[in-house]
N, C-alpha and C positions, 0 to 999 in steps of 0.2 A: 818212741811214739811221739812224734809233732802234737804241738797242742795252737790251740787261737792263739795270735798275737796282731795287734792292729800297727798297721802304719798308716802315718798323714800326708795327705796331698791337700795343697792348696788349689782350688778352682778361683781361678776369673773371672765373670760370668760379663753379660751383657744384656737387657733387654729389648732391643731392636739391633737387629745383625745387619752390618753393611750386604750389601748385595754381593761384592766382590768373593768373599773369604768363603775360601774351597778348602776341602778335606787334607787336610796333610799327613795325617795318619790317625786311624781308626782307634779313639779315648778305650771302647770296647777291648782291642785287642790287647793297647797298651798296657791294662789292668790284667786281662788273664797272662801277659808276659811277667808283670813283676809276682804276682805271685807264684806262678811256677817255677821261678829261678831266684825269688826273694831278694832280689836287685832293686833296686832307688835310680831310679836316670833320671833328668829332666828332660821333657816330651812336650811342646806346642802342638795345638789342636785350631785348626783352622775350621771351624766345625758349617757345613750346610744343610740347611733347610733340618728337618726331624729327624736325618737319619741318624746322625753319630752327635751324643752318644744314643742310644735307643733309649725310648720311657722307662722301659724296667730297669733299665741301668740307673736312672737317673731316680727311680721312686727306690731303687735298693739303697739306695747310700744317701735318701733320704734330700734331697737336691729339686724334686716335685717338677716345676716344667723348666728349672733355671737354665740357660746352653750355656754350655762352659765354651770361653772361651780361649782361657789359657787355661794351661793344669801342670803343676808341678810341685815336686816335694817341698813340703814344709817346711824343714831346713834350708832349701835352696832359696825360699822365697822372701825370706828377710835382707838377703843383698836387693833386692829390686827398690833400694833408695830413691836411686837415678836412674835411668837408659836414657841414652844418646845426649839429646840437649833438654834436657830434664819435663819433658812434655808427659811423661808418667812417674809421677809418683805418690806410690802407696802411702807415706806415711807423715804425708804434710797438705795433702787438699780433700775438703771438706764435703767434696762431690764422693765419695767412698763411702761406703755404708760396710759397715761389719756385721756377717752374720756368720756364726757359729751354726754347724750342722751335727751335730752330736752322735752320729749314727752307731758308735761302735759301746753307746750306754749299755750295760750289762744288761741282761733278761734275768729272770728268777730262776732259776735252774731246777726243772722235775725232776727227780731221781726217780727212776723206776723200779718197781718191787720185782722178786723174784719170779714172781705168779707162782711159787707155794708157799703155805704153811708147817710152818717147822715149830719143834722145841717139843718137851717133855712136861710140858705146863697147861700145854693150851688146845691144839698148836696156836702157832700166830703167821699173820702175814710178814716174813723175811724178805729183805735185801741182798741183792749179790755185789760184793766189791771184788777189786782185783787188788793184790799185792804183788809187790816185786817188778820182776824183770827176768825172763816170763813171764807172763803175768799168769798168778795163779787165783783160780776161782774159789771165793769162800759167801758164804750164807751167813748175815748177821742180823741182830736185830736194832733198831734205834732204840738208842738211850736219849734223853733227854736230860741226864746229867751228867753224865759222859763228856771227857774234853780229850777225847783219846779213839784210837782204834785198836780192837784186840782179834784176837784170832785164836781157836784152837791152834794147838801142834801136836804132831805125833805122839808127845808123852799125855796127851789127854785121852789117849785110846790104850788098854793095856789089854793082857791076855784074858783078863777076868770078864771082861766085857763082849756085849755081845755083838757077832762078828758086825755087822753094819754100825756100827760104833762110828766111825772116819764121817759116816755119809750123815746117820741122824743126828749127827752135832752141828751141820752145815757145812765138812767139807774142812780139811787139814792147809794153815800155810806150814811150810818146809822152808824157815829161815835157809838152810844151807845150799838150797835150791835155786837164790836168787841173788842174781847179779850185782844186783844192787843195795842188798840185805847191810845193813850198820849196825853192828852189837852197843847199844850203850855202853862204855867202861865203867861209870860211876860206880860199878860193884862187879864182883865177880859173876861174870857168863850176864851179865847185866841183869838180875834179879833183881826188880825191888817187890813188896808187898803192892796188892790192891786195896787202896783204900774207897775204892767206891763200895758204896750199900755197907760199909763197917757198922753201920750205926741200927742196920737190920741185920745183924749176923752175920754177913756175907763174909768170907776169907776166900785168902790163897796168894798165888805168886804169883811174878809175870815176868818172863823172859821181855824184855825192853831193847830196843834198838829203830833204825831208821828203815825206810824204805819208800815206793813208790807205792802211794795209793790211787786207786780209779774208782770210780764210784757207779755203778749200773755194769751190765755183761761187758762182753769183748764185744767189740762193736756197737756197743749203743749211744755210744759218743761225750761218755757223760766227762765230767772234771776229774783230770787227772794232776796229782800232787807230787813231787819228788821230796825226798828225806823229809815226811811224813813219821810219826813218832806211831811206832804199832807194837802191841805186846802178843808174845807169844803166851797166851793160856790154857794149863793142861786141869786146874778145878772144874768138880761138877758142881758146885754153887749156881755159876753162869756157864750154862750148858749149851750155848752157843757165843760167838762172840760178838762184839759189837761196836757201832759206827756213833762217837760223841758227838752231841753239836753244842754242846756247849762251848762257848770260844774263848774263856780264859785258857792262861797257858801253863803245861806243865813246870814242876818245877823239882829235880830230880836232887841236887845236894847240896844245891845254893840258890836263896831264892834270888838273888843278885841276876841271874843267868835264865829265864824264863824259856820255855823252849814253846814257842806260837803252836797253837790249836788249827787242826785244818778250819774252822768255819774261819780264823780270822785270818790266816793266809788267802783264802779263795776272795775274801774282802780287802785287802791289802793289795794282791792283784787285780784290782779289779773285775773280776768273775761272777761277782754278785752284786745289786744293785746296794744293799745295805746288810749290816750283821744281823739277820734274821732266817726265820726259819717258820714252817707249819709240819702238825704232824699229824694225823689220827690212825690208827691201831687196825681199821678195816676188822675184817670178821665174817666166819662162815657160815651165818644163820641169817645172813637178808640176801635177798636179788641174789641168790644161787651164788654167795662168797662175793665178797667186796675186798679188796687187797687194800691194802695199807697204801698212805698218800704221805711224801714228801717234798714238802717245797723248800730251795735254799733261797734265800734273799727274796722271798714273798708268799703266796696264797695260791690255793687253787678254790674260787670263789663259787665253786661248784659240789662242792661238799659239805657246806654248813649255811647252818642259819644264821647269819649274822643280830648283830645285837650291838646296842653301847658301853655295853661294861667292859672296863680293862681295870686290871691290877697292877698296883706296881712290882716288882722284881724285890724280894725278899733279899736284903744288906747285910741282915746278923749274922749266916751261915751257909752252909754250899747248899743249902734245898733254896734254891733261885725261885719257883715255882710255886709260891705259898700260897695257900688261900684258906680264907675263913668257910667252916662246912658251918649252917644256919641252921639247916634243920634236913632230914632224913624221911622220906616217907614210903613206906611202902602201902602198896597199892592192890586190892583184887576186885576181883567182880562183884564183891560183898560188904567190901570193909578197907577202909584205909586208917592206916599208923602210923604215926609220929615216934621213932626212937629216937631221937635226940632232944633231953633238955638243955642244953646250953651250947653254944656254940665251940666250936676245937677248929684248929688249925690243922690243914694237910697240905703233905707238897704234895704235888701230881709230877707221878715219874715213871717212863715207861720203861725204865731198865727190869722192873721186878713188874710180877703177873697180877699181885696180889693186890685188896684193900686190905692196910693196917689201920686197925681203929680202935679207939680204948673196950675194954672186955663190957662194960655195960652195952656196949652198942651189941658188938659181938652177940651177945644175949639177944638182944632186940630180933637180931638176925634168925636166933636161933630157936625163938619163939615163933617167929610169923614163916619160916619154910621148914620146919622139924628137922632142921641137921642137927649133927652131934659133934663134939671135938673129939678126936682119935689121938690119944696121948702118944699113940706108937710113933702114927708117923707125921705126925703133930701137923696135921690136918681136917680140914671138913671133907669127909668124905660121903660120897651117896652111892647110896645101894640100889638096883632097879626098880623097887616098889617105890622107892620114895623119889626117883626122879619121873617114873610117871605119873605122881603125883601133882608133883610141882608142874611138869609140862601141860596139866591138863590147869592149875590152878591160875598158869601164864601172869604170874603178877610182875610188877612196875615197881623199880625202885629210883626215887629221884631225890638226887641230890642238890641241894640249894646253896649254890655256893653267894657269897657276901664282900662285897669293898664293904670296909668299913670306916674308912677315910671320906667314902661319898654316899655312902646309903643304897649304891645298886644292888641287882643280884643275879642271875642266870639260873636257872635248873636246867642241868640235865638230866635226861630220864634214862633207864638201862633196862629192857627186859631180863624176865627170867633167861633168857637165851644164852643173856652176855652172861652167864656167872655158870653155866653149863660145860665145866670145860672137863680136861681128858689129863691125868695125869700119868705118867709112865716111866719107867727105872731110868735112874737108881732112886726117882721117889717113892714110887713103891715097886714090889717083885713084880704084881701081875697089874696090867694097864687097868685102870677106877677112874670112874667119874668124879671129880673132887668139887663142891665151889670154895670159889679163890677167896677166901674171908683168912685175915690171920690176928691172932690178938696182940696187941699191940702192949708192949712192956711200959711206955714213956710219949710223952707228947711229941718228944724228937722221931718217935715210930710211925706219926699218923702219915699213912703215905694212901694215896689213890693210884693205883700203877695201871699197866696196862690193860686191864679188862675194863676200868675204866673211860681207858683212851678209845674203846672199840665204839662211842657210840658219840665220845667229847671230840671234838677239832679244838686244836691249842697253837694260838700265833704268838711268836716270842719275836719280841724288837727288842735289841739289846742295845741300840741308841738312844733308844727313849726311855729306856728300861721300865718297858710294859709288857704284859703279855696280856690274850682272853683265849677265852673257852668257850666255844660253842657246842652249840646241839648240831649232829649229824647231820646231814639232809638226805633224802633217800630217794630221790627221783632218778626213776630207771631210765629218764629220756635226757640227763643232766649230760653236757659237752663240757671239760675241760677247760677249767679258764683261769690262766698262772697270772695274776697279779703283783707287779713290783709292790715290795715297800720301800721309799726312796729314801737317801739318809737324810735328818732332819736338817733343815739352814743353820749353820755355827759361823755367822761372820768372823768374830775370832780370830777361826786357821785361816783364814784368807790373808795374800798380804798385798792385797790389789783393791781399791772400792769398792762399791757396787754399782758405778755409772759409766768406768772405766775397765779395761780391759791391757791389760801389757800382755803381750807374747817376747819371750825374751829368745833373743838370738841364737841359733846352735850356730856359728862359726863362719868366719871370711872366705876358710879355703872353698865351700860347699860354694858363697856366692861368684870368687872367680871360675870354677865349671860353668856355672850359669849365665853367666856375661857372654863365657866366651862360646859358647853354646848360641845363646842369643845373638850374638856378632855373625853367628852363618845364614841367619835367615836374611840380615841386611835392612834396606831401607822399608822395604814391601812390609814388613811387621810391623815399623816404628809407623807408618802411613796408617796402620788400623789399628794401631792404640791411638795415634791421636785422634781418629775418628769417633772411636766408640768411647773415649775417656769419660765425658763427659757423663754418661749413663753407666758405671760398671758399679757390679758387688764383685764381693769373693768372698766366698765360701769352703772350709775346711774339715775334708772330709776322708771318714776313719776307713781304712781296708781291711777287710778282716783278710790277714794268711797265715801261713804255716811257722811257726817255727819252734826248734828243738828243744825240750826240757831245760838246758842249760842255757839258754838263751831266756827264758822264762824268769831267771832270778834278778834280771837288769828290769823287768815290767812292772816292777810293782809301784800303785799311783794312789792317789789319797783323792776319796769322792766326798762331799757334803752335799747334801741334796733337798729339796723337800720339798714342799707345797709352795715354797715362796723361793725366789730365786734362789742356787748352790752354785758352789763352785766347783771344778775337776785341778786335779794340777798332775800333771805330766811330763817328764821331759822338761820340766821351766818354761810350760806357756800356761796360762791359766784362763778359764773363761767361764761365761754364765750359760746355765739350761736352767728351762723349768720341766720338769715330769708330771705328767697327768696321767694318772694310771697306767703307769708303765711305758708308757711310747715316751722317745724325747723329744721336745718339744722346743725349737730354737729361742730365744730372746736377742732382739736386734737393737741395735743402739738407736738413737734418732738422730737426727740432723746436729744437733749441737754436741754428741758423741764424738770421739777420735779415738782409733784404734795406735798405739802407739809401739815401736818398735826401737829394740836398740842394741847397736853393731858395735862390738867392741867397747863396750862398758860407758860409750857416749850417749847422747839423746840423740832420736833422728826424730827431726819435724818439727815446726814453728812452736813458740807459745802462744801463740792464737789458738792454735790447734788444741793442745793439750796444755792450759796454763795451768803454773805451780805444780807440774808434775815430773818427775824426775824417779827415773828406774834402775838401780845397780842391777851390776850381772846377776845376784839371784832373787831379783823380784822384789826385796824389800823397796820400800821407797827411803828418798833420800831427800 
């Protein structure tokens, strides 16, 4: 399966077009040629009046009304020192304005949910990935401290079970089924334990190895990953499996040897506009089921209320997610409660279904809806008189969470609704209404998990190492709207200024093609550069096309981004964008600017042009 991959052309451009200069071949077709056969030629465009290349051509790749009027590969375009009697050159007159067109910046990428609810908890709104090669269909749920992908296997369904077993766990991978399948060695058949959720009880194994993961159905187009780290799981602990996004990396029997997390390969490729993520839990008791919402690398700014509080990312331990709980209140048509005297720390984690909370709270709980604890099946479970009770009592329990570093806070509120869930074997024999309340052994237990998430939206920036919570929003006429978060400005990694620009040379041999290329068109070409010299930009710009998984592992490029000018670096050319909500937005140098280029490890272009600048072949300066 081909995945996006961008290549560069360099545009020409001009502002007023001599009269003369006629079509020499259609910019339009030239672009559906290279991508259908993922070829790189050098191509002159003689371009007339509006037709070539077309507006939409020219608003897709982000170029607005500029006519191009040369276009050629990026690589080709750094021999363009000299032509003829040196009446064009790019990288020594002052008359050139550099603008960057940035068109191939990364989007936030929506993963789409299953459109059902699964699991033996809840249900919940589930995700479909693909594994392997075939690709085979499995149903998972997001963890939010997960840095891994798991997956049932055959040994999770046995004879004891009952027969749709395969199907209500979400759906079996069959390591041996796929082409692509990589046993971890580090241990025998590559077992190691899971240590996720250890610290709430949770155990079991996991068959560990490589593979190819896809993220949304067959066809939905979503980011696909090669030798991806995915465990085969046959525990009913986690009775479905699950997609991390956490983007630390694993690390199997040396921590010397890190094995990357999908979030930060997808950001290491450039896939995503920065290490980030959104999540909320969706739920079956508003607007006839609400499905769970995932954003990679931003927001979808149509699901929550926004607010100014953020938290920072929790340092001492893997609960990333911590927040201070302030106070507790539950709510009726009669009477509102305060359980909490003192504030407790929780992480918020939607791997488990559950609120873990110290046993006085528990109590608190236990007092204002009349459940009971069931030592059997060491649950709160409710029986029909008492959940139409509660249904009819319809109270509000809202949680105040606290920075305590700045004195903000956030409540989110949860109907009875959300704690109204469905429990089913092997939690217990016959399917019960449970709510999700569990008592918490240790402060390391206070966890807000997924019933929580059903009503909270949570943005994790893992560059700035913040995250917030919002409250839901619930408007049935709300349209979709995926917001970048771009990465923060880290001058730094840069190893270029911020007023100058190097693009460093890919190679001579590419510029003799292009000379001798240009020697066929003759004197009739060098006549309309010198014409239009005097007035040109150029502009370069990203094509998105096809190419093969294996070809995928040469892509990978380093973005810094943010509200104030970022860099890209690519290939060894580096340049400035700024982003405003998501769109890329060009920055162009001004007049006392020089774009500066350099062939063969020398300087090309006066030092009038670029004084005291001096570029090695990778960019540092010298």
């Amino acid at each position: 399966m081909t995945q996006p991959y961008q290549r560069d052309l360099i545009v020409v451009t001009q502002k007023a077009r001599p009269a003369y200069m006629q079509s020499a071949k259609s910019a339009d077709n030239w672009i559906k040629y290279s991508i259908s056969t993922q070829e790189i030629k050098p191509s002159i465009f003689h371009v007339k009046g509006q037709e070539y290349p077309k507006k939409p051509l020219l608003d897709q790749y982000g170029l607005g009304e500029i006519s191009p009027l040369l276009v050629v590969p990026s690589a080709l375009m750094v021999s363009f020192q000299k032509i003829a009697d040196g009446t064009l050159s790019l990288l020594s007159k002052r008359s050139f304005l550099a603008k960057r067109v940035h068109s191939s910046t990364p989007r936030p990428i929506v993963i789409p949910p299953s459109q059902d609810f699964d699991g033996n908890d809840g249900p919940w709104s589930s995700f479909t990935i693909q594994i392997g090669k075939p690709a085979q269909d499995v149903k998972v749920f997001i963890s939010t401290a997960s840095y891994q992908t798991w997956a049932v296997v055959p040994q999770g369904c046995t004879s004891t079970d009952p027969s749709d077993c395969a199907t209500v766990r979400g759906g079996e991978f069959v390591p041996s089924q796929s082409s692509t399948w990589k046993q971890n060695n580090g241990t025998t058949n590559g077992t190691f334990a899971l240590d996720l959720e250890k610290n709430l009880g949770y155990a079991g194994n996991g068959e560990f190895g490589y593979d190819t993961v896809t993220l949304g159905w067959q066809g939905s187009g979503g980011p696909s990953l090669d030798q991806q780290i995915v465990a085969g799981i046959a525990t009913k602990d986690f009775y479905l499996g699950f997609f991390g996004l956490d983007p630390r990396p694993s690390n199997f029997t040396d921590f010397d040897i890190p094995v990357a997390s999908y979030m930060s390969t997808l950001k290491q490729r450039s896939r995503i506009p920065s290490l980030s993520w959104s999540y909320t839990a969706g739920n079956q008791y508003r607007l006839n089921k609400v499905l769970g919402s995932l954003v990679l690398g931003g927001f979808d700014s149509s699901r929550f209320v926004s607010n100014d509080v953020s938290f920072a990312f929790n340092q001492m331990d893997d609960r990333s997610l911590l927040v201070d709980i302030e106070n507790i209140i539950i709510a009726t048509s009669s009477a509102s409660t305060s359980i909490l005297t003192s504030k407790i720390p929780a992480s918020i984690d939607s791997t488990v279904p559950y609120l873990y909370l110290p046993l006085n709270i528990c109590e608190g709980f236990e007092s204002a809806f009349g459940i009971q604890w069931d030592e059997n099946v060491q649950a709160y479970l409710v029986n029909d008189t008492l959940h139409s009770k509660l249904q009819a009592q319809n109270a509000t329990v809202t949680f105040s969470l606290g920075n305590s570093s700045t004195g903000q806070g956030v409540d989110i509120s949860l109907p009875y609704a959300a704690f109204d869930l469905n429990a089913d074997y092997p939690l217990v024999i016959n399917s019960s209404r449970y709510f999700p309340l569990m008592r918490a052994s240790n402060e390391n237990q206070y966890t807000l998990g997924r019933t929580f998430l059903q009503e909270a939206y949570i943005v994790a920036d893992y560059e700035r190492q913040k995250f917030s919570v919002s409250q839901c929003s619930w408007d049935p006429n709300a349209r979709q709207n995926a917001v970048a978060i771009t990465s923060p400005s880290n001058w730094s990694n840069l190893r270029l200024s911020p007023t100058k620009i190097a693009i460093i040379a890919l190679g001579s041999v590419a510029g003799v093609i292009l000379l001798g290329f240009l020697g066929f068109w003759g004197n009739k070409f060098f006549k309309m550069i010198r014409e239009a010299s005097s007035n040109v930009k150029f502009a370069k710009v990203t094509l998105g096309i096809e190419r093969t998984a294996q070809d995928e592992d040469s892509s990978a490029t380093h973005e810094i981004e943010g509200s104030e000018h970022a860099g890209h670096e690519a290939d060894g050319d580096q340049y400035f964008v700024q982003e405003v909500e998501g769109r890329a937005q060009t920055h162009e140098l001004d007049d006392n600017q020089a774009l500066c280029y350099e062939l063969s490890a020398r300087m090309v272009g006066s030092d009038d042009v670029c004084p005291n600048v001096r570029v090695a072949v990778d960019g540092s300066w010298g």
